[in-house]
MISE-400654 format. One record per residue (C-alpha): x, z, y. Coordinates in pm, whole numbers, padded with zeros to 5 digits, always signed. Layout:
# MISE-400654
XZY ...
# end
This chain:
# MISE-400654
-01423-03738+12555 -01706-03515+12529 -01681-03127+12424 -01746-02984+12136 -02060-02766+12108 -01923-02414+12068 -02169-02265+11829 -02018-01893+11833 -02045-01900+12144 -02427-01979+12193 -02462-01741+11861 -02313-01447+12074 -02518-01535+12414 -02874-01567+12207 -02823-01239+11983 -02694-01024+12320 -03013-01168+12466 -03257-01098+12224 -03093-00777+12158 -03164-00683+12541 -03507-00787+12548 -03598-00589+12265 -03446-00294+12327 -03588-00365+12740 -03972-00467+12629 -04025-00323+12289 -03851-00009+12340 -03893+00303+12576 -03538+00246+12678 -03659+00151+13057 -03913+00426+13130 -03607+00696+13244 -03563+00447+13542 -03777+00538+13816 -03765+00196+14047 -04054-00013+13910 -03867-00354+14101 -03499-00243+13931 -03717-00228+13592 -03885-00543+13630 -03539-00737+13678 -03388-00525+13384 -03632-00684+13155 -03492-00971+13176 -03146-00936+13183 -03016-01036+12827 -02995-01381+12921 -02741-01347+13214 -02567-01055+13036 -02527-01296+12721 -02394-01587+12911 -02120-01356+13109 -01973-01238+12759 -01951-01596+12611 -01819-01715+12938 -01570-01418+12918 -01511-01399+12562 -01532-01795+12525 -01334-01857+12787 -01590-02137+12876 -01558-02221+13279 -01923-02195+13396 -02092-02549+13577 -02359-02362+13789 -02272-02131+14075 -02471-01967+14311 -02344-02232+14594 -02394-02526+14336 -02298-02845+14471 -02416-02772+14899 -02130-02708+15157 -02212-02352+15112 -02458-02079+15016 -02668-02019+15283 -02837-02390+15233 -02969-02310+14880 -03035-01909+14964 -03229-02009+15288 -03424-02318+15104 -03480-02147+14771 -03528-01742+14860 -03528-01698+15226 -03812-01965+15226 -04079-01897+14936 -04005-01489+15035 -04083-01560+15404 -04386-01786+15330 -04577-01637+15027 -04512-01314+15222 -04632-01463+15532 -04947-01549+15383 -05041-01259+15223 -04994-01110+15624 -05228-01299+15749 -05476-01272+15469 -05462-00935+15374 -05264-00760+15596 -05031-00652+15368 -04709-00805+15283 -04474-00789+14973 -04161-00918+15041 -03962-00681+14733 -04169-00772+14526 -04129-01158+14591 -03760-01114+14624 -03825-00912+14261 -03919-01214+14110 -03641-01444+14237 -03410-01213+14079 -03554-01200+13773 -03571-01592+13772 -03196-01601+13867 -03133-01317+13561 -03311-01616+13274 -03145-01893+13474 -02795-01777+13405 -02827-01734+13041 -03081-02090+13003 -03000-02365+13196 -02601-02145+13362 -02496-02155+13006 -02713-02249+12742 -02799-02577+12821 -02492-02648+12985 -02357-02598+12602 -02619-02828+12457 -02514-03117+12724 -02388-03335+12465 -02743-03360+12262 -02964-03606+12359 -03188-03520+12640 -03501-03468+12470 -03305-03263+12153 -03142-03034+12436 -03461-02965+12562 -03641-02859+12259 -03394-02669+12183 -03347-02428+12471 -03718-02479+12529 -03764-02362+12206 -03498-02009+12192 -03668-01962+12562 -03977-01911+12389 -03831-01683+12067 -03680-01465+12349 -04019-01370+12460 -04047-01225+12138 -04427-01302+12088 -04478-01463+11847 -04887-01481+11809 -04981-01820+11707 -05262-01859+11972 -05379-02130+12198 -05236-01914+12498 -04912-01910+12353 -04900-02279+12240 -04964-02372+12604 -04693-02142+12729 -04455-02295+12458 -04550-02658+12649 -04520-02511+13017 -04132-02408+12870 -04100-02742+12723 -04170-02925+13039 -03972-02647+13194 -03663-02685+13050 -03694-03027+13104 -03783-03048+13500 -03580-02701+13565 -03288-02901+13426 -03318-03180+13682 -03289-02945+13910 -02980-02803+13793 -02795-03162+13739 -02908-03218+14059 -02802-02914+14282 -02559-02729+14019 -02714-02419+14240 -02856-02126+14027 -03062-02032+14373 -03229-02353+14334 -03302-02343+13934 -03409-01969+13982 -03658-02037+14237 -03815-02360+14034 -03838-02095+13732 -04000-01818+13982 -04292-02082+14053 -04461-01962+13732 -04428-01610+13815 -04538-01608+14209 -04850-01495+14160 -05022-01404+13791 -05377-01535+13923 -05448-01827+14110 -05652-01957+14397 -05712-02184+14659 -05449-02074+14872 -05169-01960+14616 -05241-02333+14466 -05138-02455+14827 -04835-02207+14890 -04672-02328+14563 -04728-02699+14575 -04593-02658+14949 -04284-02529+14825 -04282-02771+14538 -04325-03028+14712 -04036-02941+15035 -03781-02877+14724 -03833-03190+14529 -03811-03400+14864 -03518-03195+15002 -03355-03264+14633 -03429-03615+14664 -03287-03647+15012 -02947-03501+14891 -02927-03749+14650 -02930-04008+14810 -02705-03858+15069 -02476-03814+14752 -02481-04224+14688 -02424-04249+15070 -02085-04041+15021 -01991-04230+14716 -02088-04569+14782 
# end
């Protein structure tokens, strides 16, 4: 028997959410904290604060953990953060000199902050929709959380990049039940705001060992259950 949709539930997670982001981007609210990483991951926060009070309040047992569905957490944290952190920082070394692990770890964090709230809870809750209806959906309130709302080209494309997010993101997350591993797939879009020859390479690298390592378990999985 399938569950129910709770609709309060989703209705409380989505206005705490919004409510967070607007008061964290639209506000001054974050400019009394001095840590520019601890703002960055504060700006996205609603979604992972929104899913722990309908969880709590709901009394809704969550599906994703941090461990997801591995023997234990150090396989997804050393696959997912330890890797891209130790590479795209690695990198950056040896081209520049310079390297910026905090702010790479920043941006994991921030990922796992969305991930709680989008594909932790909310489309966990939308499970029993049809595939393509779930992912319009929280493809969809992804993009109204951004709260822009300019109805340009830019924007259209972003709405598709969260479209075929939701969609890939929540493979992923079927797949592994691991937030590390749905936060890091989110953090690809957010690795580096301009691109090149060599950022192209760093990301499809990583793309590229997660899909096959994803694929590997899987089959593993029919292995186990055959």
């Amino acid at each position: 028997m399938k569950n129910k949709i709770n609709y309060l539930a989703i209705l409380t997670f989505y206005v705490i959410a919004v409510l967070l982001r607007y008061l964290s981007n639209k506000t001054t609210l974050l400019e009394v904290v001095p840590n520019s990483f601890l703002k960055a991951v504060l700006s996205g926060i609603g979604p992972a604060v929104g899913a722990f009070v309908a969880f709590t309040v709901f009394k809704i047992r969550p599906v994703l953990s941090l461990k997801g569905n591995y023997k234990n957490v150090a396989i997804p944290f050393m696959l997912y953060w330890v890797l891209p952190v130790v590479l795209i920082s690695g990198v950056q070394y040896a081209v520049k000199g310079t390297a910026s692990f905090a702010t790479v770890a920043v941006i994991l964090v921030y990922g796992l902050m969305e991930e709680i709230g989008w594909r932790g809870f909310l489309q966990q809750q939308l499970k029993t929709l049809p595939l393509f209806l779930n992912v319009l959906l929280v493809a969809t309130l992804w993009f109204a959380w951004h709260l822009n709302f300019e109805f340009t080209s830019s924007n259209l494309f972003f709405y598709a990049i969260l479209v075929l997010g939701s969609w890939g993101i929540g493979k992923v997350s079927d797949a592994s039940q691991s937030l590390l591993a749905v936060s890091a797939f989110h953090s690809l879009n957010n690795f580096f705001p301009a691109m090149d020859t060599t950022k192209l390479l760093i990301l499809a690298t990583l793309l590229i060992i997660w899909i096959v390592s994803l694929v590997i378990k899987k089959r593993q999985q029919k292995v186990i259950t055959a």
